[in-house]
N, C-alpha and C positions, 0 to 999 in steps of 0.2 A: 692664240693660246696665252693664258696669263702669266706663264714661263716665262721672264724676260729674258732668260740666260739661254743661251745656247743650248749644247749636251752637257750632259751630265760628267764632269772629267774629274776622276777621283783618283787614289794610286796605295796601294797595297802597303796596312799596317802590319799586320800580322793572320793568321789563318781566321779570323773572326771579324775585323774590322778595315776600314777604308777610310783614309782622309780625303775628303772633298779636296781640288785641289783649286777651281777657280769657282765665287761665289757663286748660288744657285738662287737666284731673283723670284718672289710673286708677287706676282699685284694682283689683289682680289677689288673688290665695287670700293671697300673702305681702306683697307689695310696692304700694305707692302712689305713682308716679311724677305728678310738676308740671310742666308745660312750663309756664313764667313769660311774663306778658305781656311784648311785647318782642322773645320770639326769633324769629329771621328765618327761615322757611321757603322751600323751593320747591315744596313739596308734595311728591306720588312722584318723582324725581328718573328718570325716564323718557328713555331716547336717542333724539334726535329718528325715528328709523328705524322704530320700536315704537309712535310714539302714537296712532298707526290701531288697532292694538289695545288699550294702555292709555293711557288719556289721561291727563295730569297730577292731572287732580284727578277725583273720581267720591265715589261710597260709602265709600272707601278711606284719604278728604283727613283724618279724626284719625289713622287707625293712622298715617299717612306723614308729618304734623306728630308726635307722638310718636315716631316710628322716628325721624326725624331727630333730636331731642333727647336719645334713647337715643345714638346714634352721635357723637354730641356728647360733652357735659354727660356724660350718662349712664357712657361708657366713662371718662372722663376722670377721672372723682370714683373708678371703680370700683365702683359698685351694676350696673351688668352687663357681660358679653361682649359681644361681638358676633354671636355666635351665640344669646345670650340675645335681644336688642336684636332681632334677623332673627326669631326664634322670637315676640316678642311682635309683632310687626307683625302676623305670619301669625294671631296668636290674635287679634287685636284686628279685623282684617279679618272674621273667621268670628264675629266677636261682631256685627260690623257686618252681616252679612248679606251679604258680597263673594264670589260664586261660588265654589267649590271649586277650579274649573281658572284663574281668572285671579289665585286668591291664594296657589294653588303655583308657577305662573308667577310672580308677584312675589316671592314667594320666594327664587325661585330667580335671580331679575335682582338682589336685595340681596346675594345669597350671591355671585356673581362679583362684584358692586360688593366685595364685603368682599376678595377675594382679590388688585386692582389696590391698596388701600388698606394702606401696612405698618403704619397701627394696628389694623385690623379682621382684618389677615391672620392673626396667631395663632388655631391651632384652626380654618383653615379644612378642613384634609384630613377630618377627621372628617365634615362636612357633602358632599364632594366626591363620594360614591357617587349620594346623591339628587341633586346639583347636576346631574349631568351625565346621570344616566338622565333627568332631567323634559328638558333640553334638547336628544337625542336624540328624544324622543318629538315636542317641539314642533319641533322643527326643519323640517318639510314644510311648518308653516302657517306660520312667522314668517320664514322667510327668504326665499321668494319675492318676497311683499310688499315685504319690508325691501330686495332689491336690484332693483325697481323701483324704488322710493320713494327709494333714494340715488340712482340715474341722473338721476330726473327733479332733486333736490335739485344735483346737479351741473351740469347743464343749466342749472338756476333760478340758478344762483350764478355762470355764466358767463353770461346776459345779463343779469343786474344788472352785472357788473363791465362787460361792454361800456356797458352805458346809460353806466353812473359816467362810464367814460371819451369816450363822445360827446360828453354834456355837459356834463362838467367837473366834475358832482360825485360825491363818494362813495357817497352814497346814493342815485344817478340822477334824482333830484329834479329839477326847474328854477330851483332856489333858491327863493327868499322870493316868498311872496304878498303885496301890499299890497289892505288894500279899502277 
């Protein structure tokens, strides 16, 4: 496997992100990219709507620590695209053993992340034929779900805010426990 690092050993920033804590090594045919202890991940970067299907972290958690630091570090120095960057996640995934159909779906979720972002946006069109045939195709199994799962998150967001406001706090809590 072209992993040269071990496991994946990262240790809790805050309820959203992860510091890698010993570097994560690849060696692809050309190139050998370092994610340095340190950088801050959030893993697959998944919208909340989708993670009934992909969950943050899986099989997936180095290609999507590495995708991150491509999309970083990576674009910024200029050792890749961004479609290079999308391209090595998908290779790293199928090295990893990450199904066929959830690591062209992810794919294809970076390929639109790259098209809202105007550093990833260059050379998105070229990617836009397969973007958009995989998200026709998927479309019958993810969006169902996906607008249930926002009603109920709508719902869940207006009785938290009523709690808030019953009891005066933000986070519907009762305030502070003493024991």
């Amino acid at each position: 496997m072209p992993l040269e690092s071990g496991d994946v050993v990262v240790r809790s920033v805050d309820d959203d992100h992860w510091a890698v804590e010993e570097p994560l090594v690849y060696r692809g045919k050309r190139d050998r990219f370092v994610v340095p202890a340190g950088f801050l991940t959030d893993f697959a970067t998944v919208p909340r709507l989708v993670v009934w299907l992909v969950p943050r972290f899986g099989r997936y958690t180095a290609a999507a620590i590495l995708h991150d630091w491509l999309c970083t570090e990576g674009i910024r120095s200029g050792a890749v695209t961004s479609a290079d960057a999308d391209g090595l996640f998908r290779r790293v995934m199928r090295e990893n053993g990450v199904p066929v159909v959830r690591r062209w779906l992810m794919w294809c979720g970076v390929r639109w992340g790259a098209l809202v972002d105007a550093e990833r946006r260059p050379g998105w069109w070229r990617s836009a034929p397969g973007v958009l045939g995989i998200s026709v195709l998927a479309a019958p199994v993810v969006v169902p779900p996906g607008l249930v799962i926002g009603l109920a998150l709508l719902v869940y967001a207006a009785v938290e805010a009523a709690v808030g406001f019953l009891t005066g706090s933000p986070r519907g809590d009762a305030g502070s426990f003493r024991t």
